[in-house]
PyMOL commands that place a pseudoatom at each C-alpha (Angstrom):
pseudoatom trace, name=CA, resn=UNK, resi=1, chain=A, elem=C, hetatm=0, pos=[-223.147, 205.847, -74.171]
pseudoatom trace, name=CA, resn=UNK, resi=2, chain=A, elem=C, hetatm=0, pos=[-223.247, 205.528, -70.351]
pseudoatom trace, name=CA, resn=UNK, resi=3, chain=A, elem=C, hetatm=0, pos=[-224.333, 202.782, -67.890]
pseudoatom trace, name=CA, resn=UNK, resi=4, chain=A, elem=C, hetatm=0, pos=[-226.728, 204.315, -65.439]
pseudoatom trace, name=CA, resn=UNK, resi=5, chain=A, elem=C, hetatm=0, pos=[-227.323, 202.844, -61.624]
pseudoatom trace, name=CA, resn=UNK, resi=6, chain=A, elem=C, hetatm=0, pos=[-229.528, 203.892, -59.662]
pseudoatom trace, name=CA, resn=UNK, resi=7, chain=A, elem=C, hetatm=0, pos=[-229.796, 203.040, -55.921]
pseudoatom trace, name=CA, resn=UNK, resi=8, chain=A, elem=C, hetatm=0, pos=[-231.825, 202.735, -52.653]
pseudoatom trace, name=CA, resn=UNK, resi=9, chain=A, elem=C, hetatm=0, pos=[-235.026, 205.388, -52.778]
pseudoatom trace, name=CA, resn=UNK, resi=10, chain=A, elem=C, hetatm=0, pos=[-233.890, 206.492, -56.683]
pseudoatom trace, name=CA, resn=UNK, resi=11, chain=A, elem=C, hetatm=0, pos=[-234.375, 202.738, -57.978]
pseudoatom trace, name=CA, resn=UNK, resi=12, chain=A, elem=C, hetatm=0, pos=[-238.072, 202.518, -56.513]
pseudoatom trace, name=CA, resn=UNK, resi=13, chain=A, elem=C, hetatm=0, pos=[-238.563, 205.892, -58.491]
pseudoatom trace, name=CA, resn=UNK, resi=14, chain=A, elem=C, hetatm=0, pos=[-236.630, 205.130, -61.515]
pseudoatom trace, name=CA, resn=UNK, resi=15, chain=A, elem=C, hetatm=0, pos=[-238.621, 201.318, -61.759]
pseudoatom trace, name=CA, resn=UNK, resi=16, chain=A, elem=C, hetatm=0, pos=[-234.857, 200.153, -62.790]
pseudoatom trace, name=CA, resn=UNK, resi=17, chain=A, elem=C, hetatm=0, pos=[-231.974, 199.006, -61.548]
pseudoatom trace, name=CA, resn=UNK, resi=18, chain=A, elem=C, hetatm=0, pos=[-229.604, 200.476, -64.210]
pseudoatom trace, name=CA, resn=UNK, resi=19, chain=A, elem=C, hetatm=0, pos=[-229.682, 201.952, -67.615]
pseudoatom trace, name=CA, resn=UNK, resi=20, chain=A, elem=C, hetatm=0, pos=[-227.815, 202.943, -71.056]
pseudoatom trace, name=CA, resn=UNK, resi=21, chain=A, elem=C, hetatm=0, pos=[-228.070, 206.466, -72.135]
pseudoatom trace, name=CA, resn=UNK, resi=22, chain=A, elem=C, hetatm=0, pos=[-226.795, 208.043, -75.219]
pseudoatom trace, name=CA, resn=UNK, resi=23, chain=A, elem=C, hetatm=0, pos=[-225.687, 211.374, -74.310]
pseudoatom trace, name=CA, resn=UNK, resi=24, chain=A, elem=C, hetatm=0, pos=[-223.765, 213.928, -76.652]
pseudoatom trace, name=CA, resn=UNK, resi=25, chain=A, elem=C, hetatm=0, pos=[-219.580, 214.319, -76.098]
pseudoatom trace, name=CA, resn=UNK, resi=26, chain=A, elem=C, hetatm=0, pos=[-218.834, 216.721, -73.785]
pseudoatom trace, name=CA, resn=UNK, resi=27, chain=A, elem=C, hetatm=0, pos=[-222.036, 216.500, -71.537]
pseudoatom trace, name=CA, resn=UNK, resi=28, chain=A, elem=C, hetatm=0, pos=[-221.201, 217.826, -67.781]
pseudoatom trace, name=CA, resn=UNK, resi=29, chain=A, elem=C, hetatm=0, pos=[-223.256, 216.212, -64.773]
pseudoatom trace, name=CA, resn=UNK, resi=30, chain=A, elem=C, hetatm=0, pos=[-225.411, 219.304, -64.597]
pseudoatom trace, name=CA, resn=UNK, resi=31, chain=A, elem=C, hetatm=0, pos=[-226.475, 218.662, -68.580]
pseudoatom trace, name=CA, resn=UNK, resi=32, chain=A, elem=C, hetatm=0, pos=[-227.025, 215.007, -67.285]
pseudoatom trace, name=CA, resn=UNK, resi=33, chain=A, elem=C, hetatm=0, pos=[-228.879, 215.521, -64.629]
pseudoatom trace, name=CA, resn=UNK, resi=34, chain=A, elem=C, hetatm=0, pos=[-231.393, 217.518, -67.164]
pseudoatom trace, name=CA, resn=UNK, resi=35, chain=A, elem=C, hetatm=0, pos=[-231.571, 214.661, -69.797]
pseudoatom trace, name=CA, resn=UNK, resi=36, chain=A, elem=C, hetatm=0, pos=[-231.750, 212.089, -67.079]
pseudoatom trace, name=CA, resn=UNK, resi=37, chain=A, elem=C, hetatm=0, pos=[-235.056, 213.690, -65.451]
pseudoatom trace, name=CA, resn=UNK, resi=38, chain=A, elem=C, hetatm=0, pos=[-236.285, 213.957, -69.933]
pseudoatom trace, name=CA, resn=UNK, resi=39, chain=A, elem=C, hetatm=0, pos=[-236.181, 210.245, -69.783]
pseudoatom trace, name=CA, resn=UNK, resi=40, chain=A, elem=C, hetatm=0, pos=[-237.236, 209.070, -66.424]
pseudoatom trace, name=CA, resn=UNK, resi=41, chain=A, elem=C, hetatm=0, pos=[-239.485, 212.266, -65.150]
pseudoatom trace, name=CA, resn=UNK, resi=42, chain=A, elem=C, hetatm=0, pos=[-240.398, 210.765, -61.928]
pseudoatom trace, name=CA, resn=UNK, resi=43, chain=A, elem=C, hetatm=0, pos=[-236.283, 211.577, -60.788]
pseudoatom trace, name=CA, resn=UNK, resi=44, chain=A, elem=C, hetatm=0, pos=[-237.650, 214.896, -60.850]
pseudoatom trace, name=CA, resn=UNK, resi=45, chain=A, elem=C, hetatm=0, pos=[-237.298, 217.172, -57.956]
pseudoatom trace, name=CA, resn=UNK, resi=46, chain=A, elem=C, hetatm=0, pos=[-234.739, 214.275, -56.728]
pseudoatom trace, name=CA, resn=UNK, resi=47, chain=A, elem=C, hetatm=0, pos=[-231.707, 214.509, -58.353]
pseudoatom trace, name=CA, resn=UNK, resi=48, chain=A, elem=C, hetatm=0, pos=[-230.609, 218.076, -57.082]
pseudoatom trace, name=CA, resn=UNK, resi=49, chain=A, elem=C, hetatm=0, pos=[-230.001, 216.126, -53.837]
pseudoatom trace, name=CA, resn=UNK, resi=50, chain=A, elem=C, hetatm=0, pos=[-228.371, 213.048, -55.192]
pseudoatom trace, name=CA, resn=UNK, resi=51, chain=A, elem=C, hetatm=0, pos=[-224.927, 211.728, -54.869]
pseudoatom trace, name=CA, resn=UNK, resi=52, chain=A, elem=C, hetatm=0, pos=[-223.178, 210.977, -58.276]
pseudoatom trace, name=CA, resn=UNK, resi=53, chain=A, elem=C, hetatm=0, pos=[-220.194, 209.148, -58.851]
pseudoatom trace, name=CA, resn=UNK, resi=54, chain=A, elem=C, hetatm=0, pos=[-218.669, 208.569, -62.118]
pseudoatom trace, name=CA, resn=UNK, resi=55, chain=A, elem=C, hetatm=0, pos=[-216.170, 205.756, -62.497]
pseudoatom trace, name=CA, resn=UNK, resi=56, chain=A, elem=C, hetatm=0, pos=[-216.192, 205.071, -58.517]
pseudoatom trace, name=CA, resn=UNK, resi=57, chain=A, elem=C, hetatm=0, pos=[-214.868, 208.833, -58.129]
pseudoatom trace, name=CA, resn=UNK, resi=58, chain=A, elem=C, hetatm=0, pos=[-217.677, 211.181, -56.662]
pseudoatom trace, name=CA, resn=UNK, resi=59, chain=A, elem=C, hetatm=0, pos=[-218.164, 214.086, -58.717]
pseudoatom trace, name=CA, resn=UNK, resi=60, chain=A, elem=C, hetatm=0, pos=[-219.915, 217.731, -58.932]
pseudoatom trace, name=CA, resn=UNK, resi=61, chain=A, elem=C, hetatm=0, pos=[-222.241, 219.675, -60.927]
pseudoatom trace, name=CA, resn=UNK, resi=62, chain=A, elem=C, hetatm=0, pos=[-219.605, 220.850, -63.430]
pseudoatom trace, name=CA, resn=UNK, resi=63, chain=A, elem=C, hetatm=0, pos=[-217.434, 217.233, -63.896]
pseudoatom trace, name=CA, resn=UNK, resi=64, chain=A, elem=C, hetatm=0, pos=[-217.431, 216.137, -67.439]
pseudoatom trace, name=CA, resn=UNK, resi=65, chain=A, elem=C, hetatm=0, pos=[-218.687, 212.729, -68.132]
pseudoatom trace, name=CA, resn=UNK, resi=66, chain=A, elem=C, hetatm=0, pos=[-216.325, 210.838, -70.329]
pseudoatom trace, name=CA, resn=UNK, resi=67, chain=A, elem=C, hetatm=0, pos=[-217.618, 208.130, -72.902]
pseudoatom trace, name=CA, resn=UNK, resi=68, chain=A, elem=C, hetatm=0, pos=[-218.549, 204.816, -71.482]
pseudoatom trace, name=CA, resn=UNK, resi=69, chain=A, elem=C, hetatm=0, pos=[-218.496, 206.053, -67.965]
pseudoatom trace, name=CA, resn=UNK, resi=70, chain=A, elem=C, hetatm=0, pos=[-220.430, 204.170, -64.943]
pseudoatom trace, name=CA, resn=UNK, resi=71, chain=A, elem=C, hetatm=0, pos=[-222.669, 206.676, -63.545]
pseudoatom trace, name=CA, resn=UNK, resi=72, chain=A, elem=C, hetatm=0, pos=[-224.048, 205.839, -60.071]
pseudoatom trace, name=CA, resn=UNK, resi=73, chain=A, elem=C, hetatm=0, pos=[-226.938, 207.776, -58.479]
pseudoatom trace, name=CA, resn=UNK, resi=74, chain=A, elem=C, hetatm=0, pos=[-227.630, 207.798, -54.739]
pseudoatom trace, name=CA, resn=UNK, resi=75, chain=A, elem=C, hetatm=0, pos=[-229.953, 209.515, -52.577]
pseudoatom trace, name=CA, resn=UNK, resi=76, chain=A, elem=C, hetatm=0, pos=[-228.509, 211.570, -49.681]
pseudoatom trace, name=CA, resn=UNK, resi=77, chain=A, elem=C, hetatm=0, pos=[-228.058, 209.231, -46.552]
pseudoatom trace, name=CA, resn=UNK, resi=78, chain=A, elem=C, hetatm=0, pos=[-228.923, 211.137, -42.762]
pseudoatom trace, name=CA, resn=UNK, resi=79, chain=A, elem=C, hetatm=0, pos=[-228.892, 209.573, -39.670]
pseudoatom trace, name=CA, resn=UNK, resi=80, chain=A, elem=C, hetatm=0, pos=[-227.340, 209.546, -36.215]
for i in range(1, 80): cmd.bond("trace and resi %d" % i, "trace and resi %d" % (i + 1))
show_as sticks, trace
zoom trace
């Protein structure tokens, strides 16, 4: 099981401020990313541009997520 946060732009799409999803043992971000955009399908399109930190650490495609982590989503930031 992992806690789920979403923030900024990806909470107004997600309609949710966090969530729990079950998720099998050795799932990398990349597998994730997939079953994330299964349960909440209007992330999709988003989340190959998103941010991810797991555990306050930011992480990448291939990082595996370990049990009960805090996974934090944010959208990419721009500005001047």
């Amino acid at each position: 099981m992992v806690t789920t946060l979403f923030f900024a732009t990806l909470r107004d799409r997600a309609g949710v401020r966090s969530i729990e999803l079950e998720i099998p043992s050795q799932t990398n971000v990349a597998e994730f990313k997939t079953l994330l955009t299964e349960k909440i399908p209007a992330l999709s399109g988003l989340l190959n541009h998103t941010l991810i930190s797991i555990n306050h650490e930011y992480v990448f495609d291939d990082t595996m997520i370990p049990f009960n982590a805090e996974i934090a989503l944010f959208p990419p930031v721009s500005g001047g």
